[in-house]
Residue, then its C-alpha position, 0 to 999 in steps of 0.5 A: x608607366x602611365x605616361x605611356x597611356x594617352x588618357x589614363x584617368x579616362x580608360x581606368x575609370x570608363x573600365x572599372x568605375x562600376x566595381x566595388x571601391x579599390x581600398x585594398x590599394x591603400x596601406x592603411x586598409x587593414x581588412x577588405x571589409x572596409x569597401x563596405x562603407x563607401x564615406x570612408x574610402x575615396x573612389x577610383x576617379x577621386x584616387x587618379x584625379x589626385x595623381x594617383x599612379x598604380x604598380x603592377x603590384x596595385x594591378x595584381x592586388x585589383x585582380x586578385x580581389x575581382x578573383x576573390x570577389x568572382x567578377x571574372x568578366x571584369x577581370x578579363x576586361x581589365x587584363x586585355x586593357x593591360x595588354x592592349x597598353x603594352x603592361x606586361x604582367x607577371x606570373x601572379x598576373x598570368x596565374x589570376x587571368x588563367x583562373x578566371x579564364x577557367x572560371x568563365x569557360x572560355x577554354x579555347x583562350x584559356x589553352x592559347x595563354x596557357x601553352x604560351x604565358x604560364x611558364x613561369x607559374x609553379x608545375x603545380x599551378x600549371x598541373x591544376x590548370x591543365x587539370x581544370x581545362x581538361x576537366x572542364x571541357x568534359x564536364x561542362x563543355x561535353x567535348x572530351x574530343x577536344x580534351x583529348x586533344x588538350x590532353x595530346x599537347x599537354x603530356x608533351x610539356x616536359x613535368x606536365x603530368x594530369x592527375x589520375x581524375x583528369x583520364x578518368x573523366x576523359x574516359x567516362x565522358x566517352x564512355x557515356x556517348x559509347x565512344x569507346x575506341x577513344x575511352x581505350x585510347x586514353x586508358x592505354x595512355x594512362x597505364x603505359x610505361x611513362x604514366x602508370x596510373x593504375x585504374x580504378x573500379x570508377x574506371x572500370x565501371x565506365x567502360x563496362x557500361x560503355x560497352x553495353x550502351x554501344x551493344x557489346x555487352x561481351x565486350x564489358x565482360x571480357x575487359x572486367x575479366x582481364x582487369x580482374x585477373x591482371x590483379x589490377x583491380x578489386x571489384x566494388x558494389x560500383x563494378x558489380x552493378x555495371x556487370x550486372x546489365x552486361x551479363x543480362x544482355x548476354x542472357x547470363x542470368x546465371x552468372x548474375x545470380x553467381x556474382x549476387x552469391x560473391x558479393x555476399x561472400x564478400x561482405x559487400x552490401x547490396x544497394x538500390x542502384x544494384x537491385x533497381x538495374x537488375x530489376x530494369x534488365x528482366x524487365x527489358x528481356x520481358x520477365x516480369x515474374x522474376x522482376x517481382x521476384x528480386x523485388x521481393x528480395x529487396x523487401x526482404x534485405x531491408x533495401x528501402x526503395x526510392x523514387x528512382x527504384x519506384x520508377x524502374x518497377x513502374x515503367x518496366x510493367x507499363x512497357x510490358x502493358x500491364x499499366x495497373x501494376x504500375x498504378x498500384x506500385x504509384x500508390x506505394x510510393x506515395x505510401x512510403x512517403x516518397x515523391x513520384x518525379x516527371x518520370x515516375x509519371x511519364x512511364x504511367x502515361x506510357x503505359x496507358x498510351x501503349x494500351x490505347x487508353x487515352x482519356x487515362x493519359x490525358x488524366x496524368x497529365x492534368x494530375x502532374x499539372x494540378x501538382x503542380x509539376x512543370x510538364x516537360x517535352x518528354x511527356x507531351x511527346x510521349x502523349x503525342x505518340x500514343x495519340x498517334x498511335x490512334x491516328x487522330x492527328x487533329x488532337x497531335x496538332x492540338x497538343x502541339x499548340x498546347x505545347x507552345x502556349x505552356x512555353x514548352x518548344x518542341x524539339x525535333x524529337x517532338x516532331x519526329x514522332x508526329x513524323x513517325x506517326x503519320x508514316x506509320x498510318x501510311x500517311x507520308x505524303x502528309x509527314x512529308x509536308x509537315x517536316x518542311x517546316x523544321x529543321x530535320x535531322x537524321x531521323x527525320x529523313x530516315x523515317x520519311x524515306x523508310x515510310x515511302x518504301x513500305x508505300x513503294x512511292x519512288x517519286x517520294x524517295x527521289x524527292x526526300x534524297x533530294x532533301x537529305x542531300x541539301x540539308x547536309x546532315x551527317x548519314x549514320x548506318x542506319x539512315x545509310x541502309x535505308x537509303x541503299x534500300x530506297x536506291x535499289x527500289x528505284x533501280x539506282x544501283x550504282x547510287x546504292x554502290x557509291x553510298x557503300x563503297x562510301x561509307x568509311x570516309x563517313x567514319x561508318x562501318x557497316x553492319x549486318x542490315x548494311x550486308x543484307x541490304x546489298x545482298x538482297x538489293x542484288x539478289x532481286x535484280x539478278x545480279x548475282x555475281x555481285x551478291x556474291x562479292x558482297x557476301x564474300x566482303x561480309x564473311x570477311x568482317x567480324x560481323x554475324x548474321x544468319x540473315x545475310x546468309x539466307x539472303x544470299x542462299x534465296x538468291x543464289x536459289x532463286x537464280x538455279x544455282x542450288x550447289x553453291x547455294x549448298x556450300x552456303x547453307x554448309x558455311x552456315x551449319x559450320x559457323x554454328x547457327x540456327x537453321x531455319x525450317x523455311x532455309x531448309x525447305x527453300x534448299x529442298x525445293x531448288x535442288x529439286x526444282x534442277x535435279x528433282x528427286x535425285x538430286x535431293x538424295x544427293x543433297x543428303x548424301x552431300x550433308x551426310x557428315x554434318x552433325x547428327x541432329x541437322x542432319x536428321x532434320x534435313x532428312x525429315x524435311x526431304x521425306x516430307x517434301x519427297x511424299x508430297x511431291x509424290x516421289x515416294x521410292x525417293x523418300x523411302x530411300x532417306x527413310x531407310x539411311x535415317x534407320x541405318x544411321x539410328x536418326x531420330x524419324x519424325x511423326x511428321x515424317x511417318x505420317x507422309x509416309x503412311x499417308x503416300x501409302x494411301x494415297x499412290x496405292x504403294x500398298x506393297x511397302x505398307x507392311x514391309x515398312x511396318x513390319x520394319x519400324x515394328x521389328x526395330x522398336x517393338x509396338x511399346x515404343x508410343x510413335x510406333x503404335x501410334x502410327x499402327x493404329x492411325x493405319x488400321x483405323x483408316x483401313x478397317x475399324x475393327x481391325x483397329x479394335x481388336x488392336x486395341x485390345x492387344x494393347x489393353x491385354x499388354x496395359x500398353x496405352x494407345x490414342x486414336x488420333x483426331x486428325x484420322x476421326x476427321x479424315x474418315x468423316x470428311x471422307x465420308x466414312x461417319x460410320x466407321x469414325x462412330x464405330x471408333x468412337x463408340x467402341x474405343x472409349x479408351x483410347x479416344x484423344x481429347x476432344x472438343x464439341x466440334x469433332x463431335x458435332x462434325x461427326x453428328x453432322x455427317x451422320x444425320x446427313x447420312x441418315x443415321x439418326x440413331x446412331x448420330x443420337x447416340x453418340x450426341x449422348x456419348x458425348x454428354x457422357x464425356x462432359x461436352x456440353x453439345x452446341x447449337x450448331x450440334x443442335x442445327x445437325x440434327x433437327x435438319x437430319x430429322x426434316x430430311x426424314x420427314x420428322x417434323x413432330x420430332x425436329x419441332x419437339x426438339x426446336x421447342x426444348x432448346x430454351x429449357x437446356x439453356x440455349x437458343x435457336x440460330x438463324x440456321x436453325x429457323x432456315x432449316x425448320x422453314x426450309x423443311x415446311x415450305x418443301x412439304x407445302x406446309x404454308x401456314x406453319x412455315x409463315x408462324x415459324x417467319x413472324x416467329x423469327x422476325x419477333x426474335x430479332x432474327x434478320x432473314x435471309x434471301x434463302x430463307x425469303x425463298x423458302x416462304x416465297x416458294x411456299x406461296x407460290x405452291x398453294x398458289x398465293x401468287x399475290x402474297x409471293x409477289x409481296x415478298x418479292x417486294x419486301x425482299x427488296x426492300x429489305x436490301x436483299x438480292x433476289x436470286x436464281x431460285x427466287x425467281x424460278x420459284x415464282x415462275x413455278x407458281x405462275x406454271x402451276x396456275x397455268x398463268x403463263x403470261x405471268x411467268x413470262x413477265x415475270x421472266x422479262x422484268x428479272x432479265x431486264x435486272x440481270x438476273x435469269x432462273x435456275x434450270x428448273x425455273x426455264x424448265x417450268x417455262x419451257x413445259x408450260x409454253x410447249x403444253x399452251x401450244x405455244x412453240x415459237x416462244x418456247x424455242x427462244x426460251x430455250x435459246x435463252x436457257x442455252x445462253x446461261x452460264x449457270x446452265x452452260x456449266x450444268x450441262x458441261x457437268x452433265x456430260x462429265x457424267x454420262x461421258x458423251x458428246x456435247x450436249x449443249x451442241x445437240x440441244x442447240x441443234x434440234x433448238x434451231x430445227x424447231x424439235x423442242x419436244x426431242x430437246x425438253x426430253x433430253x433437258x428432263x434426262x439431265x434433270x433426272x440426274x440433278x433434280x431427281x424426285x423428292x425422297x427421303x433416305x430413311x425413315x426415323x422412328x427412335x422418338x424415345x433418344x429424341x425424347x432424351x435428347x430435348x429433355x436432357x436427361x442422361x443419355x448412357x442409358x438410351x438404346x439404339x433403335x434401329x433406322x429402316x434401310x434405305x431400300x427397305x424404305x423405298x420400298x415402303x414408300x411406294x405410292x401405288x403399292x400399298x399392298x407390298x405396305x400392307x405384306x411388310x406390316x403383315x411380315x413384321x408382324x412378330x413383337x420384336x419388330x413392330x418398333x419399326x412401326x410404332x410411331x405412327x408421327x413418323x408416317x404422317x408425311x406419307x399419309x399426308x402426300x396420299x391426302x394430297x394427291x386426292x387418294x384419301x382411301x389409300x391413306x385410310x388404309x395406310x392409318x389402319x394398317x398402323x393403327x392396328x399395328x399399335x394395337x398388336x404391339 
């Protein structure tokens, strides 16, 4: 046989020299142990010089010891060197090159010798090799693809027949990748008629968990509920657990709880694995509560939780951002005497990444390294997106170098999140730029392309289609509903069509977001015929989706095709899906929008027959939108049908109704419709006195009174709303919303220091002192704890009265009840000074807040400014002007005018004049009166020329423009503007600055104040903060009664009323002679010292009567 060799000696020694020596080709070696003394066997080469021949029984006895001895490899070689020299080996030959085939996994020679040279080798060796390939390629190689195809083949060779482990495999390795039209395939295979292998719950729980990886968690739980009612199966803990994550994906907690109760029944015990899946499903639907419930469980079963179970608790409370939940559950681990893993610590990281706690994340990370853990690229990745997710990419790119000094390569997966960061940080140029230097797959350009739409850039989405098509990665659905979005950005519609239409030849089947996408894309361009032959497509399929149905009604909507858009929205109902408010809403409005209010009643007589529920929901929605578009008999007639069919009306609904009442002056319905919502429920029923007492508290306040004391008599209970003590305040009735509250106490609803401070608010504007301080303690009463914006309300109602004792002696008590005074409040007090002249008090109150490290305001400025400007202290106005700028603030129109007043009030026209010029020059022109100061003090000096151009310019001023537009709105006359321009150019500026007096007159008129305050004792109460229930009102002189009062040139008619007032029951109306000193003062003022001692005695003796 060797003479066929042309150097025999040559080709076995260059080939097996280095192989341990061959004594087993010797009869007298008795045992394979004598290789081990080399001295005592001769070699190979010393064996073939000697003349040595070996058989092919020696060939088969070498191999099957390079078998034993595991040197595959050379094995291998030796058998190729057999061949290539034409030695024809036997079934034992054949038998030991399959195996070392096998062994060494090249599984493609492997199943070429197979199907061609093992025929002769026993069934059984051939089943076991057809077995270990088949598993092989599974296992090892990740192929069941082609292990399926091997499978194919094999069951064609007659007495062939894998075992019942090798389908399982096939089918749990296409299970884990969700491949499970393959994993049925072959389990079909396995149970037909010719196999029948019976399958197990390995099997069982495969496919179950394959069906929740794909998303089809309905799916596992009706292939478990066949298997289980065919009898071919007996569930085990293995199956339970899988069913467990199936039936929390469908939110059938319930029945995980029922199949808890069977196992038990059963006798099975729980594990772990069982309690640490259902744990993770809780937690993936965001209950932590019952996570730590079943948890306590475990406990309490005695079920000792490993590193894994750990890991579970702990990553699910970092996801949920309660990353110190997760820290203490690390402590217990380490307590248990249990060792946390990669993972355990990777979830922590998370957790802090995900709550923006970064310098913690880095701490994990240097705790793993000094443990001593070799870090992986899942954690680094992980840090990287919580780093990015901070937009501080500088220190992404510094981990990614860490990264490659440690030896850690990053993977795409690694730079996909710096991708996915920078696109979410609107930086996709820049993720553009960065992804040119790897190798992108799928993700890579999905987020690049999804990143470029949110920026609307369609330059970036041509360029990255671009590269997506020369990179010649495979398109999954998602990355195909993207790309279809970018092309009807980009207005390549057709493109968008082909990638659709192209999509079964992709092995694709497109989903709902495929659907919508198209839909949409259409929708937007119009093209509405195709829309609709996409959606007909969709309906079509097995897919659900609300949104694709919402598309295609917007669109349909959006292109006056309400009626079609309605037998959508009917398809919709009928298919039983929610129905969103803002559908119904957007339906309303198209129909209404073609038919108007018409064709909304026949939308609800169209939808009539549909379920009761969505029907009364529509009809509540119709009403409210029939009411606010004011098609009043249009609403009532919806209201009526949803009486007669016994719906449910809504508050919302009442509401608009009652409010349109209001609102058109449809007072001949109000009481027929009360009468009839009275008739039908009775005033028990809670909605129904509700909207009763919501009416006449709107109407008349007492009427709603005496109503609620019917409803006390009935001990029926009833709340006046806030919304209608807000209506009546912002409407100007603060009055009747304090009677409200004041006289309903009862039957107030729950109510916050705002509601009362607005109502507080409007009365001191009003002029209601006493009663805004009055109910200021009502208020305490009920346990609100009154702000300082409450606070700010009534110092300001005091200074409009003239009250300044009593606002400074409530401004001075706000540190003893605990709060302090806001830049409103010291804008007020200065306010208030400065428009009384009060120079000196008014610059204590300034230094006073700038001390307090309040930063004033140009208004505030202004007030000192024109206080200054008042006594005639230009210089120290001037001053301030100065500060105010350079304190960054702008001047403004009255700063302006409030120095040229004071120049007017000089008679220093000169300086008003350049002063005017400067602020013109800047931009920046006076108010009415500050051109009125000018115009006045020109025209008095003589000084008519300059005047009209100063005129000219006021009629150029937009501020003024739209004063006088306003004005004559007011007097409902002709242009003004027109006529003051006029006598401008004939030179009759006296006729124009009278006309400019009149519209002053209606703007400006003189200084007064709407009443006079004199309650100083609720005042008392309320800076003391004792209890304010026990506090009289004291009554507020009326308006006219204190104009009248007021009059300076009348101080006989003052002296009348003291005389005629002067019974005991009404000197309280003068005994606060604080509350005078403003009058006294403006007669002191004004040189008419004998008229203000007259005016102190009339007081003074007064007191002294009382």
């Amino acid at each position: 046989m060797l003479g066929k060799f042309k150097n025999p000696n040559k080709w076995i020694f260059s080939k097996v020299s280095y192989t341990r020596r061959f004594s087993s080709l010797f009869p007298s070696s008795s045992s394979l142990s004598s290789h081990r003394n080399p001295a005592r066997a001769p070699t190979l080469q010393t064996l073939l010089k000697s003349g040595f021949t070996p058989t092919l029984k020696d060939f088969n006895h070498f191999l099957f010891f390079l078998s034993q001895s595991h040197k595959f490899k050379s094995l291998i070689q030796l058998f190729s060197q057999m061949n290539s020299n034409d030695i024809k080996g036997n079934a034992q030959t054949h038998s030991i090159f399959t195996w070392a085939l096998l062994k060494e996994h090249q599984y493609e020679e492997a199943e070429q010798f197979m199907k061609t040279q093992i025929a002769e080798v026993s069934l059984s060796r051939q089943n076991r090799f057809w077995n270990i390939l088949i598993q092989g390629l599974c296992i090892n190689r990740n192929d069941p693809e082609y292990a399926l195809s091997v499978l194919r083949d094999c069951l064609r060779i007659d007495d062939i027949l894998p075992s019942s482990f090798t389908f399982f495999s096939l089918i749990h390795s296409f299970s884990s990748r969700g491949m499970m039209g393959r994993a049925i395939e072959v389990l079909e295979t396995m149970t037909d008629e010719k196999i029948k292998y019976p399958f197990d719950n390995f099997v069982c729980s495969s496919l179950i968990s394959g069906f929740c990886r794909i998303g089809k968690p309905e799916l596992a739980v009706g292939f478990y509920e066949n298997a289980e009612s065919s009898g071919a199966l007996r569930p085990n803990v293995v199956t339970y657990t899988a069913l467990v994550s199936a039936y929390c994906r469908l939110g059938r907690f319930d029945e995980v709880c029922n199949l808890a109760s069977r196992m038990e029944k059963e006798g099975l015990d729980f594990d772990v694995v069982f309690y640490g899946c259902w744990i993770h499903e809780y937690f993936m639907e965001g209950d932590l509560e019952v996570a730590l419930k079943k948890h306590r469980e475990m406990v309490e079963k005695n079920i000792d939780l490993d590193t894994i179970g750990y890991t579970i608790l702990i990553d699910g409370f970092s996801k949920e951002g309660n990353v110190e939940k997760a820290v203490g559950f690390l402590g217990k681990i380490k307590k248990d005497g249990l060792t946390p893993n990669l993972v355990t610590y990777t979830a922590i990281m998370f957790g802090f990444c995900k709550k923006g706690k970064l310098d913690e994340a880095f701490a994990v990370l240097k705790m793993v390294e000094d443990l001593g853990i070799k870090v992986d690229e899942f954690m680094y990745a992980t840090l990287i997106d919580g780093v990015c997710r901070r937009c501080d990419f500088d220190r992404v790119f510094h981990l990614l170098d860490s990264m490659e000094k440690k030896g850690i390569n990053p993977s795409i997966v690694t730079y996909n999140t710096v991708i996915n960061g920078l696109c979410k940080a609107g930086k996709t140029s820049e993720a553009d730029e960065f992804s040119k230097g790897i190798i992108g797959d799928i993700f890579t350009y999905s987020t690049l392309l999804h990143g470029y739409i949110k920026e609307e850039n369609v330059m970036g989405m041509l360029e990255t289609k671009k590269r997506l098509e020369a990179s010649g990665v495979c398109l999954d659905v998602v990355m195909c509903n993207i790309l279809i979005k970018a092309l009807f950005m980009m207005g390549s519609i057709e493109d968008a069509l082909a990638i659709y239409k192209g999509m079964p030849e992709m092995d694709l089947v497109a989903n709902s977001v495929t659907y919508c996408t198209m839909i949409d894309g259409y929708c937007r361009v119009g093209r509405i015929g195709e829309a609709l032959e996409i959606f007909d497509e969709f309906r079509a399929t097995s897919v659900s989706s609300v949104a694709c149905y919402s598309c295609i009604i917007h669109g349909l909507c959006r292109q006056g095709m309400a009626s079609v858009a309605v037998e959508v929205f009917i398809e919709l109902h009928e298919k039983g899906f929610a129905l969103d408010i803002s559908l119904r809403v957007m339906l309303i409005k198209a129909i209404f929008a073609e038919k108007s209010g018409e064709g909304v009643l026949n939308l609800i007589h169209r939808i009539e027959y549909l379920s009761g529920e969505i029907f009364g929901t529509v009809c509540n929605d119709a009403i409210c939108f029939l009411c606010k578009k004011g098609f009043f008999d249009a609403a009532c007639d919806v209201f009526m049908l949803m009486l007669r069919k016994g719906l449910v009306v809504e508050n919302k609904s009442y509401h608009s109704i009652t409010k349109a009442i209001r609102t058109d002056g449809k007072k001949w319905f109000t009481r027929p419709l009360l009468n009839t919502l009275v008739k039908r429920y009775g005033i028990v029923e809670p909605r129904i006195n509700k909207i009763l007492l919501n009416y006449l508290c709107i109407r008349d306040a007492n009427n709603a009174h005496r109503f609620l004391d019917i409803m006390k008599e009935r001990k029926l209970t009833a709340t006046i709303s806030v919304n209608v003590l807000t209506k009546l305040t912002r409407d100007g009735r603060a009055l009747d919303a304090y009677k409200l509250l004041i006289g309903g106490e009862d039957n107030l609803p729950v109510m916050d220091v705002v509601d009362y401070s607005m109502v507080v608010d409007r009365l001191c504007k009003g002029g209601h002192m006493d009663k805004a301080l009055n109910l200021c303690a009502f208020a305490k009463r009920k346990g609100i704890t009154l702000s300082i914006i409450t606070y700010n309300s009534v110092i300001n109602g005091l200074c409009r009265q003239g009250c300044f004792i009593e606002a400074f002696r409530l401004f001075n008590s706000l540190e003893k009840i605990d709060l302090f005074p806001s830049e409103i409040t010291y804008a007020t007090l200065i306010d208030a000074l400065s428009k009384e002249g009060y120079l000196h008090d008014t610059r204590m109150l300034f230094d006073s807040m700038v001390l307090k490290g309040f930063k004033p305001n140009t208004r505030i400025y202004n007030s000192l400014i024109n206080v200054y400007c008042k006594q005639g202290q230009m210089e120290e106005a001037l001053k301030l002007v100065l500060e105010l700028e350079v304190r960054h603030l702008k001047p403004d129109e009255f700063t302006v005018s409030s120095v040229i007043n004071g120049y007017y009030q000089k008679g220093d026209m000169e300086g008003a004049l350049e002063f005017f010029f400067e602020f013109k020059r800047k931009g920046l022109l006076p108010d009415f009166l500050g051109f009125m100061y000018l115009i006045r003090g020109l025209c008095a000096k003589g000084r008519m020329e300059e005047c009209r151009n100063i005129l000219r310019e006021m009629l150029q001023a937009p501020s003024i423009m739209e004063l006088l537009k306003i004005a004559e709105t007011e007097v409902k006359t002709e242009s003004i503007e027109s006529f003051l321009v006029s006598l401008c150019e004939q030179g009759s500026v006296e006729e124009a600055i009278v006309i400019l007096n009149e519209v002053g007159s209606i703007f400006f008129p003189v200084a007064g104040r709407s009443g006079a305050y004199v309650g100083s004792e609720n005042l008392k109460e309320l800076c003391d903060d004792r209890d304010l229930g026990t506090v009289e009102s004291i009554s507020l002189i009326s308006d006219c009664e204190f104009n009248k009062e007021i009059g300076l040139s009348n101080l006989v008619e003052l002296e009348n009323i003291v005389k005629a007032r002067g019974n005991h029951e009404n000197r309280s109306l003068l005994t606060d002679f604080n509350s005078y000193y403003a009058l006294i003062a403006s007669l002191c003022s004004r040189g008419e010292l004998g008229k203000a001692k007259k005016l102190a005695k009339l007081l003074s003796n007064s007191d002294r009567g009382g």
